[in-house]
N, CA, C and O atoms as a printed pandas DataFrame, in Angstrom:
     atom_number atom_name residue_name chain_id  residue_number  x_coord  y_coord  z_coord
0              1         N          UNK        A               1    0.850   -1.169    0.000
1              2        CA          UNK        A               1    0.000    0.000    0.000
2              3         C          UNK        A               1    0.902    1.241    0.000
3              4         O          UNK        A               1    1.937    1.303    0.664
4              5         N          UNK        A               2    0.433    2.247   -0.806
5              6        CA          UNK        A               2    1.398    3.809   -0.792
6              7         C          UNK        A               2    0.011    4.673   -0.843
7              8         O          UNK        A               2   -0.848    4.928   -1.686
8              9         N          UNK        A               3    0.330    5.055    0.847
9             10        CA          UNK        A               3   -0.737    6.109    0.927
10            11         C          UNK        A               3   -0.249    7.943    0.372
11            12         O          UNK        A               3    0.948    8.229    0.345
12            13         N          UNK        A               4   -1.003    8.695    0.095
13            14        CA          UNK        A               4   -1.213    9.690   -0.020
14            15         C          UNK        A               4   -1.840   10.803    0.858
15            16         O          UNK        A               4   -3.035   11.095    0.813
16            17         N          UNK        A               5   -0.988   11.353    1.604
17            18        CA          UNK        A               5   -1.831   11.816    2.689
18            19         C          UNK        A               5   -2.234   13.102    2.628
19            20         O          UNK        A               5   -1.264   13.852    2.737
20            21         N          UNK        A               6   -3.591   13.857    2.458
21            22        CA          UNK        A               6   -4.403   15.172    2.254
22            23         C          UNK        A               6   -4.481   15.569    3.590
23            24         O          UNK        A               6   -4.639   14.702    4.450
24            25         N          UNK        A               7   -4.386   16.878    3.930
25            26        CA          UNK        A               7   -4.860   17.416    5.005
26            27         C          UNK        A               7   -5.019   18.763    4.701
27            28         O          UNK        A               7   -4.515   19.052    3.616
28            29         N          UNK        A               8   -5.642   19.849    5.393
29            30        CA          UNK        A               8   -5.681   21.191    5.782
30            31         C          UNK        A               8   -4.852   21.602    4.812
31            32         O          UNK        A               8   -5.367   22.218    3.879
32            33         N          UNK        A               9   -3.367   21.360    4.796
33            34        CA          UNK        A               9   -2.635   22.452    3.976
34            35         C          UNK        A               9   -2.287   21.965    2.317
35            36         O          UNK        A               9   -1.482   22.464    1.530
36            37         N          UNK        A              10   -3.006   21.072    2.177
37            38        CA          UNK        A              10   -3.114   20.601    0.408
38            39         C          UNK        A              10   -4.284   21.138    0.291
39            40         O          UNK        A              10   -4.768   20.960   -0.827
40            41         N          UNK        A              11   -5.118   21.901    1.223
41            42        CA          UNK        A              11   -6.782   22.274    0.469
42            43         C          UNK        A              11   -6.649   23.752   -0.381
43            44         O          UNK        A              11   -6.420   24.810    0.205
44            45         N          UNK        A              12   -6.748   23.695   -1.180
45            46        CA          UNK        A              12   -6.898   25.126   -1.981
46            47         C          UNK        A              12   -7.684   26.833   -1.264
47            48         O          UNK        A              12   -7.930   27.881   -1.862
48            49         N          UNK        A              13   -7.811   26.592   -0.323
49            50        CA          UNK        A              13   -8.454   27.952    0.441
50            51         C          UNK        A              13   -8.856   27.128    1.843
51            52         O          UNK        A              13   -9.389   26.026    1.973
52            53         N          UNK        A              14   -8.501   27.867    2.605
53            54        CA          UNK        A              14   -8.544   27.479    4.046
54            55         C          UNK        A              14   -8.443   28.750    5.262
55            56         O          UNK        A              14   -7.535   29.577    5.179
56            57         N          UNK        A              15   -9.070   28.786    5.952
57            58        CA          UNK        A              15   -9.841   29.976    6.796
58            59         C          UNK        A              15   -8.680   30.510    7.429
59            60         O          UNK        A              15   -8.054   29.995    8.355
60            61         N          UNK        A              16   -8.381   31.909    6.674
61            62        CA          UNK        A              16   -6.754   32.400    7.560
62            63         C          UNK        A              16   -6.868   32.525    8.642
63            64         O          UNK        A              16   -8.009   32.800    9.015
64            65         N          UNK        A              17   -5.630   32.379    9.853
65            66        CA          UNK        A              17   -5.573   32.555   10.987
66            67         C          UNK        A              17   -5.440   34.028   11.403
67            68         O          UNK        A              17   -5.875   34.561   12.424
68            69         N          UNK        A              18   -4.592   34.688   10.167
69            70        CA          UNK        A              18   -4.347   35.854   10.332
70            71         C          UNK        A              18   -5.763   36.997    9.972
71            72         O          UNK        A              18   -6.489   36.786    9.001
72            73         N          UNK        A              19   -5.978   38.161   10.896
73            74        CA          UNK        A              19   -6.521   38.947   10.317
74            75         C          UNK        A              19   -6.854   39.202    9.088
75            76         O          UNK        A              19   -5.852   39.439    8.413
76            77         N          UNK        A              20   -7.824   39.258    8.506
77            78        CA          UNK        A              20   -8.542   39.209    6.943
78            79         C          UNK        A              20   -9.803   39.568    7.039
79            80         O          UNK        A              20  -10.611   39.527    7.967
80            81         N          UNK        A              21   -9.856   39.918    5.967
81            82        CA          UNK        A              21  -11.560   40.803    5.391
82            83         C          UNK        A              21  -11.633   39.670    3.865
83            84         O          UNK        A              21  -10.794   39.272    3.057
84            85         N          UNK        A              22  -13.331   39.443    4.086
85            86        CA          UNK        A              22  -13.425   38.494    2.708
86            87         C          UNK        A              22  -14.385   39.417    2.508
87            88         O          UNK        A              22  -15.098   39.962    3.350
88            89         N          UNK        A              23  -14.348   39.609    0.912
89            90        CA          UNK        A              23  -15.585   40.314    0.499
90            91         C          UNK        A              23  -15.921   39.429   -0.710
91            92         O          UNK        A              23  -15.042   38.616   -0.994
92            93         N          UNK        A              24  -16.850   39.428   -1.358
93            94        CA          UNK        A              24  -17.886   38.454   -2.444
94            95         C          UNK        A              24  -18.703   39.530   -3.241
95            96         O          UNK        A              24  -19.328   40.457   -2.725
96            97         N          UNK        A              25  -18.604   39.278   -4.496
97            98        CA          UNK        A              25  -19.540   39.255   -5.381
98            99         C          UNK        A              25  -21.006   39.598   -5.115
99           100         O          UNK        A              25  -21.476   40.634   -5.586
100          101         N          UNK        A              26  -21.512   39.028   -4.611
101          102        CA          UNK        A              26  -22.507   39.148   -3.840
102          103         C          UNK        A              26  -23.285   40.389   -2.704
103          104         O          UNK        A              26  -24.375   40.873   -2.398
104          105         N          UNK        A              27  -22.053   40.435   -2.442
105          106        CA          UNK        A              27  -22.192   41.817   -2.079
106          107         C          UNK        A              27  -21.883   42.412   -0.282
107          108         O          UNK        A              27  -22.132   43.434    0.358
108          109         N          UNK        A              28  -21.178   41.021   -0.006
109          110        CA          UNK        A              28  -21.361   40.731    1.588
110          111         C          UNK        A              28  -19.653   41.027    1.857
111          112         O          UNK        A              28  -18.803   40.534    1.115
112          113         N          UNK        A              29  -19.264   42.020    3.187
113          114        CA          UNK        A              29  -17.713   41.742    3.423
114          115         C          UNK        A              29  -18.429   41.468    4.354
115          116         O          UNK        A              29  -19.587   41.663    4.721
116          117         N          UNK        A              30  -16.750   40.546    4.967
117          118        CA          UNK        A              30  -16.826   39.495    6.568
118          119         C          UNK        A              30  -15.386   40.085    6.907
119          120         O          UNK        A              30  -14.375   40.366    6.264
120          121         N          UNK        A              31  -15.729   40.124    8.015
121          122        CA          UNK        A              31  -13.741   39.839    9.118
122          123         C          UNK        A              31  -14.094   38.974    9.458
123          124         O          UNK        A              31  -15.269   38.630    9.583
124          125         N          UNK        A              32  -12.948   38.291    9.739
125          126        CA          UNK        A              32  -12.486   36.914   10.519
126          127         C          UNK        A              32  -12.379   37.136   11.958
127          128         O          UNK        A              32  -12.382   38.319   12.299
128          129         N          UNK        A              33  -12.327   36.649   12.466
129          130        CA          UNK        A              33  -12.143   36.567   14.075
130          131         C          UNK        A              33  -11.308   37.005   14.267
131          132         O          UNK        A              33  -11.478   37.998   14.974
132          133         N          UNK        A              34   -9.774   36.716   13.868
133          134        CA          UNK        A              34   -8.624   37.130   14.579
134          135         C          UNK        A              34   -8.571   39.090   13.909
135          136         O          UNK        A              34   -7.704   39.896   14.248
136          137         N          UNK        A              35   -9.640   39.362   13.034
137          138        CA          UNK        A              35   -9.536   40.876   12.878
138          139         C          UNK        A              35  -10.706   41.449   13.984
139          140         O          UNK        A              35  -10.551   42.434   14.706
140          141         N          UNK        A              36  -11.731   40.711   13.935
141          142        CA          UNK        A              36  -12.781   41.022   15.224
142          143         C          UNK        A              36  -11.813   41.244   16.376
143          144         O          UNK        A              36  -11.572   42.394   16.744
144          145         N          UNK        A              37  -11.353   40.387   16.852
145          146        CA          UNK        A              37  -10.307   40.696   18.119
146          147         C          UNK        A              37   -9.164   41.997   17.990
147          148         O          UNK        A              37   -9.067   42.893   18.828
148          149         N          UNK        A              38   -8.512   41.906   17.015
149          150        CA          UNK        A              38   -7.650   42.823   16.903
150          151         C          UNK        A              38   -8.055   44.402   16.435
151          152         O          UNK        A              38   -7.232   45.314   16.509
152          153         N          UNK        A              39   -8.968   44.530   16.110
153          154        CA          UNK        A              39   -9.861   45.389   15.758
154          155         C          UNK        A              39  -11.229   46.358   16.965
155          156         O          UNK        A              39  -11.958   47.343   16.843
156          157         N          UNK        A              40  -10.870   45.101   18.282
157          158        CA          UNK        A              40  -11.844   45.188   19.025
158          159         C          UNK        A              40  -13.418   45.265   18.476
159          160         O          UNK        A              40  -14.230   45.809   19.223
160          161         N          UNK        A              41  -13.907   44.703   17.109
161          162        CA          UNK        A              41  -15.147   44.806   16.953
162          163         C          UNK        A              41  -16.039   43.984   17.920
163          164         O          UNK        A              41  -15.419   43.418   18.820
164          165         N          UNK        A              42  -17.632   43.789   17.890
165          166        CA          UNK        A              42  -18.711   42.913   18.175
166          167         C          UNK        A              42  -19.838   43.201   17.412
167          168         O          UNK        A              42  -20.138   44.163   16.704
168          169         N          UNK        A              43  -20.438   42.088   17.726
169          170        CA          UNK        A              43  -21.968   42.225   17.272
170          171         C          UNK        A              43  -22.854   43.254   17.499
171          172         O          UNK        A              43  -23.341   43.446   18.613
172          173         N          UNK        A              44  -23.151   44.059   16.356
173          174        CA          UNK        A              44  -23.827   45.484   16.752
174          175         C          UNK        A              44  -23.115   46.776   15.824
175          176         O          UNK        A              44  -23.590   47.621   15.064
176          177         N          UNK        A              45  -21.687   46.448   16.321
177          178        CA          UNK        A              45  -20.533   47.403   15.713
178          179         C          UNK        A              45  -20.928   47.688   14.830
179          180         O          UNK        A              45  -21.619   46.861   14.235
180          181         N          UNK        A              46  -20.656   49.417   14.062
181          182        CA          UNK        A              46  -20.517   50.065   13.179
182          183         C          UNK        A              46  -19.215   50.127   12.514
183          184         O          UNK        A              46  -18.296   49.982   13.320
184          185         N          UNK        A              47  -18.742   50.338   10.995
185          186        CA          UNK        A              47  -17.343   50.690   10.436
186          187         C          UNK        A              47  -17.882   51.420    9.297
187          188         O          UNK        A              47  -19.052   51.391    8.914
188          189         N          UNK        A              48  -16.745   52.191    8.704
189          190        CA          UNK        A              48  -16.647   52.868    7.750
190          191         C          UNK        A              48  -15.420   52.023    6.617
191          192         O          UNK        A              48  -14.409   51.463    7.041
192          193         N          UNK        A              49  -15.740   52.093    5.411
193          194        CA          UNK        A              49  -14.740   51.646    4.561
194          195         C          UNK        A              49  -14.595   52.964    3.463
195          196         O          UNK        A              49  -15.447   53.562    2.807
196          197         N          UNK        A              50  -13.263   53.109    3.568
197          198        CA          UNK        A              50  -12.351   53.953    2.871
198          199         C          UNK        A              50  -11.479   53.766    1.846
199          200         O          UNK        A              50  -10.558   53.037    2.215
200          201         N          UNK        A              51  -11.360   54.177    0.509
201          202        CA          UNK        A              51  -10.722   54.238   -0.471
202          203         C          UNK        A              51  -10.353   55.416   -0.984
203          204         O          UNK        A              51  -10.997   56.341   -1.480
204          205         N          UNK        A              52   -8.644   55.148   -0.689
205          206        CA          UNK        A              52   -7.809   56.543   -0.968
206          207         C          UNK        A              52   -8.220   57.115   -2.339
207          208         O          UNK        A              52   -7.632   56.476   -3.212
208          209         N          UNK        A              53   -8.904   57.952   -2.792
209          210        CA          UNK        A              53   -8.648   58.511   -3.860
210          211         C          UNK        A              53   -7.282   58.763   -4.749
211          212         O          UNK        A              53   -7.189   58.272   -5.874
212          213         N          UNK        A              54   -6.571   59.301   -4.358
213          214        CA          UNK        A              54   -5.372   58.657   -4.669
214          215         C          UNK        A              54   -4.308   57.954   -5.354
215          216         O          UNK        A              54   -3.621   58.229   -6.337
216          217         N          UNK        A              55   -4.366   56.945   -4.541
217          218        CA          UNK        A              55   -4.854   55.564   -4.727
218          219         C          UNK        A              55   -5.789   55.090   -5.068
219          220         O          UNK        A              55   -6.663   55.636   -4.395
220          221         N          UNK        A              56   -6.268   54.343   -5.748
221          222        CA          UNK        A              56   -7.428   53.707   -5.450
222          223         C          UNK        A              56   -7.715   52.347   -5.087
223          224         O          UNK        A              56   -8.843   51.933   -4.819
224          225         N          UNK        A              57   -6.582   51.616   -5.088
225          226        CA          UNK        A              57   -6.278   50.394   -4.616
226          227         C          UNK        A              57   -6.103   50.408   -3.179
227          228         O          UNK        A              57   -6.283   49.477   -2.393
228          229         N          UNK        A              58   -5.758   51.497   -2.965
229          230        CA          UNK        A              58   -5.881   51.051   -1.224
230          231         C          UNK        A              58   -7.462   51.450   -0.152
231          232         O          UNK        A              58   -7.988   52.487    0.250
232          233         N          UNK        A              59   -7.675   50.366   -0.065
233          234        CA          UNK        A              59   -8.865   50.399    0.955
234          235         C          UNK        A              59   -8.272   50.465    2.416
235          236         O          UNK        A              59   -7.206   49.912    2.686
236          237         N          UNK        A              60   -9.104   51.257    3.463
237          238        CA          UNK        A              60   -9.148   51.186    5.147
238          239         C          UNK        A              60  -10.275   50.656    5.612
239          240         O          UNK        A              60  -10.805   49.859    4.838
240          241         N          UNK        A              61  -10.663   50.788    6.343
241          242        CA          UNK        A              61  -11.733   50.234    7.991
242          243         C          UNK        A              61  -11.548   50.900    8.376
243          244         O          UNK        A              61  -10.586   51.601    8.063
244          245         N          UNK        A              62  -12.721   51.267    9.784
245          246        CA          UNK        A              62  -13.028   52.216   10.988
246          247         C          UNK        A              62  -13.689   51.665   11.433
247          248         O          UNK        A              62  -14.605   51.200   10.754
248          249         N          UNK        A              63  -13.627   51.443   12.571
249          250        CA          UNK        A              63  -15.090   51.367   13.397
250          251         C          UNK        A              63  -15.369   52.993   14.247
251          252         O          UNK        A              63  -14.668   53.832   14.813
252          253         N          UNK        A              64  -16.439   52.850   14.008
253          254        CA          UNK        A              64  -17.449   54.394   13.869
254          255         C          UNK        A              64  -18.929   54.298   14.799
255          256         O          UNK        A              64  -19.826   53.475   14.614
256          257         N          UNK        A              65  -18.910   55.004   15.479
257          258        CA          UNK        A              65  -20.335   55.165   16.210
258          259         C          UNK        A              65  -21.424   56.513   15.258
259          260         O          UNK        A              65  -22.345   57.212   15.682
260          261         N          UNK        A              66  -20.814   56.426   13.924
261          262        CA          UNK        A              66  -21.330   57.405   12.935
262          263         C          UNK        A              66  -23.110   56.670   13.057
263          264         O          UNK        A              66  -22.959   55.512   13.447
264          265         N          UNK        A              67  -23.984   56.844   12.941
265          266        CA          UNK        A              67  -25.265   56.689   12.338
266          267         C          UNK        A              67  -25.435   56.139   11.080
267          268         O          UNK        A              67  -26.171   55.161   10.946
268          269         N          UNK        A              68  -24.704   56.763    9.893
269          270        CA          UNK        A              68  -24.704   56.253    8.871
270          271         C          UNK        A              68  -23.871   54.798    8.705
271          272         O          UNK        A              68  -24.072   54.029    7.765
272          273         N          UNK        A              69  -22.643   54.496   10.074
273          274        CA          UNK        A              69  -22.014   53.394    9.773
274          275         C          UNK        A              69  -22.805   52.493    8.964
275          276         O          UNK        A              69  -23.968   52.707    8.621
276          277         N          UNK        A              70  -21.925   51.195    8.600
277          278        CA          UNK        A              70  -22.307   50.096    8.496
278          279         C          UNK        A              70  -22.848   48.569    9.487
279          280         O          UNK        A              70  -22.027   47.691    9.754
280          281         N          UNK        A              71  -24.046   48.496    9.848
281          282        CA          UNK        A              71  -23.986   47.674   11.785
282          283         C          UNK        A              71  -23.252   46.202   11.169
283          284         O          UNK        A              71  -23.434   45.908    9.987
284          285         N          UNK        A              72  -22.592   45.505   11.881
285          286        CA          UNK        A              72  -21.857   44.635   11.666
286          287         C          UNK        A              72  -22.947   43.558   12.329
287          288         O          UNK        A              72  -23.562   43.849   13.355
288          289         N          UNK        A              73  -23.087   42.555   11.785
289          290        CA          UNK        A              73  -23.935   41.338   12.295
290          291         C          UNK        A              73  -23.228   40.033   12.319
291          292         O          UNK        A              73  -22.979   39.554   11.213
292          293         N          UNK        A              74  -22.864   39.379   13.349
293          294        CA          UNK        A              74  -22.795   37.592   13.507
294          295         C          UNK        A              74  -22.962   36.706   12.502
295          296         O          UNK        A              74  -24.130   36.746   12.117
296          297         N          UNK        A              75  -22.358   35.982   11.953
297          298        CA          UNK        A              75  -22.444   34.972   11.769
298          299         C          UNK        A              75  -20.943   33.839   11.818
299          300         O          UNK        A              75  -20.009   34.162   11.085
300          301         N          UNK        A              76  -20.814   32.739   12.565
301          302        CA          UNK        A              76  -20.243   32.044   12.581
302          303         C          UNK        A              76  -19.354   32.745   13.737
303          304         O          UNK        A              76  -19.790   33.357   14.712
304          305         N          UNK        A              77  -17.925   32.494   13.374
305          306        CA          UNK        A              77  -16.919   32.869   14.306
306          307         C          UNK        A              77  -16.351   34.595   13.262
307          308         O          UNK        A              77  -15.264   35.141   13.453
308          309         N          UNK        A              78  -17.297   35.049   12.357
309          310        CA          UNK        A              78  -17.232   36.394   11.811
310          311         C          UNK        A              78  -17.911   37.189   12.093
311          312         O          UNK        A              78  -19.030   36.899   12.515
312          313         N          UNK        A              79  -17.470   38.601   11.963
313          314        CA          UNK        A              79  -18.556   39.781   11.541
314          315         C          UNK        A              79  -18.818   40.538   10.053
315          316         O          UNK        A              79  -18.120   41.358    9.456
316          317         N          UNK        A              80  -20.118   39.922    9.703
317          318        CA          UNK        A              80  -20.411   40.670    8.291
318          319         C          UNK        A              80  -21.306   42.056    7.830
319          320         O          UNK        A              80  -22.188   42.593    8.499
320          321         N          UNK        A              81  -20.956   42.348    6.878
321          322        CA          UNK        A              81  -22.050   43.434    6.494
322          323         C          UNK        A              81  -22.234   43.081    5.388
323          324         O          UNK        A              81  -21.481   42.348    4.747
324          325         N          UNK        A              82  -23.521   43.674    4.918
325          326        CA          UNK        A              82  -23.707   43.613    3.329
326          327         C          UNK        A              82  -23.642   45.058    2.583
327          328         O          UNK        A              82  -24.344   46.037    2.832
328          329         N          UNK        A              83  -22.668   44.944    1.651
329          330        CA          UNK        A              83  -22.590   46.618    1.634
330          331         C          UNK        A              83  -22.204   46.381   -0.094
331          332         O          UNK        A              83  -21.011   46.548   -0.348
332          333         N          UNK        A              84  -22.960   46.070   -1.093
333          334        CA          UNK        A              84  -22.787   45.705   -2.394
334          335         C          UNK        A              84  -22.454   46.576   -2.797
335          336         O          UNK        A              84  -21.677   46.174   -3.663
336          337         N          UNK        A              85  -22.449   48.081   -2.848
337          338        CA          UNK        A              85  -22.133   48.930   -4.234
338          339         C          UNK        A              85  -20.544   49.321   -3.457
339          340         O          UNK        A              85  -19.641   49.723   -4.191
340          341         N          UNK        A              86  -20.353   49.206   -2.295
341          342        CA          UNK        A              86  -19.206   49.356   -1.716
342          343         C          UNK        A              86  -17.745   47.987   -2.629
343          344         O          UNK        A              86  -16.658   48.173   -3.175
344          345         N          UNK        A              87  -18.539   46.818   -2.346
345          346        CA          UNK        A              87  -17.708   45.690   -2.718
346          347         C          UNK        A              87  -17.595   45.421   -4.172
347          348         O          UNK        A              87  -16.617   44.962   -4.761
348          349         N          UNK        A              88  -18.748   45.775   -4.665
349          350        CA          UNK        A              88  -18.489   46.471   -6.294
350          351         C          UNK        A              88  -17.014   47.733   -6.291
351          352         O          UNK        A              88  -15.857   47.729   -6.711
352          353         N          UNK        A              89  -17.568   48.326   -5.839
353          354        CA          UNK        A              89  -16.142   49.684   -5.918
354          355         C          UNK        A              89  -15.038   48.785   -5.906
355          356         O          UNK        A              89  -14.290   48.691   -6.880
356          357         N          UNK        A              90  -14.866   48.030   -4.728
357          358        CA          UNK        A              90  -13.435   47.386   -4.651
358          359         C          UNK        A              90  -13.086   46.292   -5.275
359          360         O          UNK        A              90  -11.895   45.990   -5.216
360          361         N          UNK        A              91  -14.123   45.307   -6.123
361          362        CA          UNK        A              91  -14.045   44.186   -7.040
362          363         C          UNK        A              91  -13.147   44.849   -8.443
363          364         O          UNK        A              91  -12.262   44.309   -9.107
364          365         N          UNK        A              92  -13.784   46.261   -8.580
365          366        CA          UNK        A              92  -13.737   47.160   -9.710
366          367         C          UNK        A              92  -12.375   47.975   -9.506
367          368         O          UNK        A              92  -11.742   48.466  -10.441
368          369         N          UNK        A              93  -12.077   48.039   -8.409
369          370        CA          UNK        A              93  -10.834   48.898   -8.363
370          371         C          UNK        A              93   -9.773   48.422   -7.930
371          372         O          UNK        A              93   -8.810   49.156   -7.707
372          373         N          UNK        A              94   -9.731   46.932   -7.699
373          374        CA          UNK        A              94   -8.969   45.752   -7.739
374          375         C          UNK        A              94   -8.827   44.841   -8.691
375          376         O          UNK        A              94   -8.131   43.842   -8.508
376          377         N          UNK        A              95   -9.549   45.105   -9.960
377          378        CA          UNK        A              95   -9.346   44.400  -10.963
378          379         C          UNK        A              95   -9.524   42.611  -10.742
379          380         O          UNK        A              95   -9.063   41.745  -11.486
380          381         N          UNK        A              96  -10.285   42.424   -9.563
381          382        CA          UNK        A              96  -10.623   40.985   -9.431
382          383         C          UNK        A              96  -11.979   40.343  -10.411
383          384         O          UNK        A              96  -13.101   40.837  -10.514
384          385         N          UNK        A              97  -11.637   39.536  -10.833
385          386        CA          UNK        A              97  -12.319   38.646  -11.884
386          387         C          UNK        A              97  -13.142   36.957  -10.824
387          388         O          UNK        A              97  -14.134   36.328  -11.195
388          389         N          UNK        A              98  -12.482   36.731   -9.822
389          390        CA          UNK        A              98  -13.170   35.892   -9.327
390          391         C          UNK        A              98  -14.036   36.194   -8.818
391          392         O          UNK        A              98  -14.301   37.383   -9.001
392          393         N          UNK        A              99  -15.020   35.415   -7.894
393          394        CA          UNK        A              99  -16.126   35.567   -7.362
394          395         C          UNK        A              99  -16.069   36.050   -5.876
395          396         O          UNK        A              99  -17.194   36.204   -5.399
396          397         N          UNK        A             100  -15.216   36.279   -5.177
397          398        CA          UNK        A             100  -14.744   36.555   -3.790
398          399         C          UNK        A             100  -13.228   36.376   -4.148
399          400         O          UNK        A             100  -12.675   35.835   -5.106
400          401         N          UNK        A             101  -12.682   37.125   -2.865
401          402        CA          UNK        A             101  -11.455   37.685   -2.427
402          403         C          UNK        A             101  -10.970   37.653   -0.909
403          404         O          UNK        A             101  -11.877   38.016   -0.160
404          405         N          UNK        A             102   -9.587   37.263   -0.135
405          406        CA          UNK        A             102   -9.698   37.530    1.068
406          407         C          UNK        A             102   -8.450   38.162    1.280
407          408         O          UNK        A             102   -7.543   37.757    0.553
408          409         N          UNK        A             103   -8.137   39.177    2.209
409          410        CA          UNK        A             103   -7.178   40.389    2.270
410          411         C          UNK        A             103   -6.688   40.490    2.929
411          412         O          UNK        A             103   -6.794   41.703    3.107
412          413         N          UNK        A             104   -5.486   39.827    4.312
413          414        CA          UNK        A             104   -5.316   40.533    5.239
414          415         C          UNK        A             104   -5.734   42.127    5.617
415          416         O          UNK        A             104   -6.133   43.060    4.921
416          417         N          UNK        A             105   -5.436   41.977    7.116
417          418        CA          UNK        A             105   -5.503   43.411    7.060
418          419         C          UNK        A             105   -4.615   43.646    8.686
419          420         O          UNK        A             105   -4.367   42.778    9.522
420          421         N          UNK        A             106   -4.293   45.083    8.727
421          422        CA          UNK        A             106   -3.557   45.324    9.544
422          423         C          UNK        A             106   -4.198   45.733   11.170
423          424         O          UNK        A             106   -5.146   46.481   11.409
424          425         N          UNK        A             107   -3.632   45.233   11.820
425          426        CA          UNK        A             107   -4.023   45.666   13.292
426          427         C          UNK        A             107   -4.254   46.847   14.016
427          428         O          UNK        A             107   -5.196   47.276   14.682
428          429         N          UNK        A             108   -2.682   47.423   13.577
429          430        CA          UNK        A             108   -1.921   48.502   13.228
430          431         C          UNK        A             108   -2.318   49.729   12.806
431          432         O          UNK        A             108   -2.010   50.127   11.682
432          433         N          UNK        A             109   -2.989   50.408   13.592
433          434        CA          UNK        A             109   -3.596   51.420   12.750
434          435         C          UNK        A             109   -3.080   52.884   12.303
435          436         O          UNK        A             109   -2.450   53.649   13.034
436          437         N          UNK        A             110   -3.447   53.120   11.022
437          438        CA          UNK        A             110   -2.526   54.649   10.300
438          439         C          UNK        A             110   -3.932   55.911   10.804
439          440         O          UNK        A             110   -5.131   55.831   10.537
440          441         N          UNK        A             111   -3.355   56.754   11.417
441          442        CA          UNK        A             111   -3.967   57.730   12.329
442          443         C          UNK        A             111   -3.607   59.643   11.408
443          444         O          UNK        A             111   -2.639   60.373   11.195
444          445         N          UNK        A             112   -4.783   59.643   11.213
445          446        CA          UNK        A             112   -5.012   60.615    9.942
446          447         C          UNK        A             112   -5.736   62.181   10.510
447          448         O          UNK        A             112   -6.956   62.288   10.388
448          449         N          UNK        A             113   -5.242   62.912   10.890
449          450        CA          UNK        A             113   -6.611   64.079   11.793
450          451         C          UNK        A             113   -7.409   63.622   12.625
451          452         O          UNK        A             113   -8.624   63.821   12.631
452          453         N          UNK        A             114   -6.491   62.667   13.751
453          454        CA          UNK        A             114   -7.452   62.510   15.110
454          455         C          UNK        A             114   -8.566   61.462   15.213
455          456         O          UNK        A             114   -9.294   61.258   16.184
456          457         N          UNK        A             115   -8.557   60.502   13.396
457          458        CA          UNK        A             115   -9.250   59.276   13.209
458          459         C          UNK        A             115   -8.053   58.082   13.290
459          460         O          UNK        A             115   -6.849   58.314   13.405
460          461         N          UNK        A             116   -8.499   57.136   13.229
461          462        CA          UNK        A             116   -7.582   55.569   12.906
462          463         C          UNK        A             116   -8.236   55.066   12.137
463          464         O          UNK        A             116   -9.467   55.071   12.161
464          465         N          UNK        A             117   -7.440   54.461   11.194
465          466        CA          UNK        A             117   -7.973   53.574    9.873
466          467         C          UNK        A             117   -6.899   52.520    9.921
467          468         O          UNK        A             117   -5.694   52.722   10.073
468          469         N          UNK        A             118   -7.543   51.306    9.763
469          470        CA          UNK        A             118   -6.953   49.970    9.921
470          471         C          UNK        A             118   -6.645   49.612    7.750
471          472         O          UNK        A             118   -7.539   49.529    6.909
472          473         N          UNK        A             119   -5.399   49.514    7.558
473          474        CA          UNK        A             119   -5.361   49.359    6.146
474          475         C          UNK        A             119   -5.979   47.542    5.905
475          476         O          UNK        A             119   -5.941   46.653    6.756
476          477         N          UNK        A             120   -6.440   47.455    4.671
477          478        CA          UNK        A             120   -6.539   46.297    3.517
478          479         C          UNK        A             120   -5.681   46.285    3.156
479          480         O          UNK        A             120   -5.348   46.953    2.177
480          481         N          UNK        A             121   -4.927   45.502    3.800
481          482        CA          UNK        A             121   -3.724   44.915    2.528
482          483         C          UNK        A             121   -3.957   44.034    0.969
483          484         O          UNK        A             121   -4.021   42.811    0.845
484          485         N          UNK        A             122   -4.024   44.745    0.220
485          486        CA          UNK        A             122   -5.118   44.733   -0.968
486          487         C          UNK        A             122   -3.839   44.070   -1.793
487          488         O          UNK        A             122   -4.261   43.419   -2.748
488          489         N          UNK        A             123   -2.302   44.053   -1.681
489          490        CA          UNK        A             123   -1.820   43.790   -2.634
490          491         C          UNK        A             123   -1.456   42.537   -2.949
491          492         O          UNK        A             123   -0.972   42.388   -4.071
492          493         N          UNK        A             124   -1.595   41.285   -2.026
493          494        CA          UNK        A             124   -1.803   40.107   -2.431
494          495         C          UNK        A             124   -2.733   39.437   -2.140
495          496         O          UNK        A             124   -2.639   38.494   -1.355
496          497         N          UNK        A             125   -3.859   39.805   -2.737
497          498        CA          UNK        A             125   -5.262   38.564   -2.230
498          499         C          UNK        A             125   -5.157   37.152   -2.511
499          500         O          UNK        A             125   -4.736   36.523   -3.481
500          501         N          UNK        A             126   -5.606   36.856   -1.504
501          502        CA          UNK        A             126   -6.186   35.403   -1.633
502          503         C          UNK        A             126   -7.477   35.070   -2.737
503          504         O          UNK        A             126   -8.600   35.058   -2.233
504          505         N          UNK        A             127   -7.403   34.885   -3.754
505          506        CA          UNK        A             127   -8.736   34.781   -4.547
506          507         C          UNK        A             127   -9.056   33.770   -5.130
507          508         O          UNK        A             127   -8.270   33.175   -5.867
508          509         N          UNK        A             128  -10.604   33.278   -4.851
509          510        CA          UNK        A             128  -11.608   32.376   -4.892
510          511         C          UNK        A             128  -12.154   32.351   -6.238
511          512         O          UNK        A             128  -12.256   33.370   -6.922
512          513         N          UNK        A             129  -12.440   31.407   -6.551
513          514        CA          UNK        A             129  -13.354   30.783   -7.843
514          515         C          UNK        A             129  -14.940   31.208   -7.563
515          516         O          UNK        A             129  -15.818   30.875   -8.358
């Protein structure tokens, strides 16, 4: 017998440990847990998503007690929003062709006139079929 042994790290996409934002086609971004934590978000939370003009490849985060935020809702061990014409902008200004995308993102936050914005590390995605 000559076994072949599959596990976790032969699977083609597998749930980063590291901080990440997945956004979809569809129209839904998620953080992962380890950005919920590092981010201090919860269930309820508001954020803002930012794209440098600029730039336009670089996207931020906020979490915001703005009104207009975005409320962040539960599911699984994530927090999602559905924010489609937003994830359009960034499908479109990332030049992604698959159906979803996942991004690290930084802990670390770049502090701009008395706000903090957590960057998307937008320049090597993880991208999905």
């Amino acid at each position: 017998m000559d076994l072949k042994k599959y596990n976790r790290s032969d699977c083609k996409y597998r749930v980063p440990r590291e901080p990440s934002v997945h956004i979809a086609k569809v129209g839904t971004f998620s953080i992962n847990k380890a950005a919920v934590i590092g981010l201090g978000l919860k269930h309820g939370d508001k954020i803002n998503l930012f794209q440098d003009t600029w730039r336009p490849e670089d996207w931020y985060i906020q979490k915001t007690t703005d009104e207009y935020g975005l409320k962040l809702r539960q599911t699984n061990n994530s927090l999602v929003v559905n924010a489609s014409s937003v994830v359009k902008e960034m499908f479109k200004s990332l030049n992604i062709k698959e159906k979803s995308a996942t991004f690290r993102i930084s802990v670390e936050p770049t502090e701009e006139k008395d706000e903090k914005y957590f960057a998307i590390l937008t320049k090597v995605p993880n991208n999905h079929e």
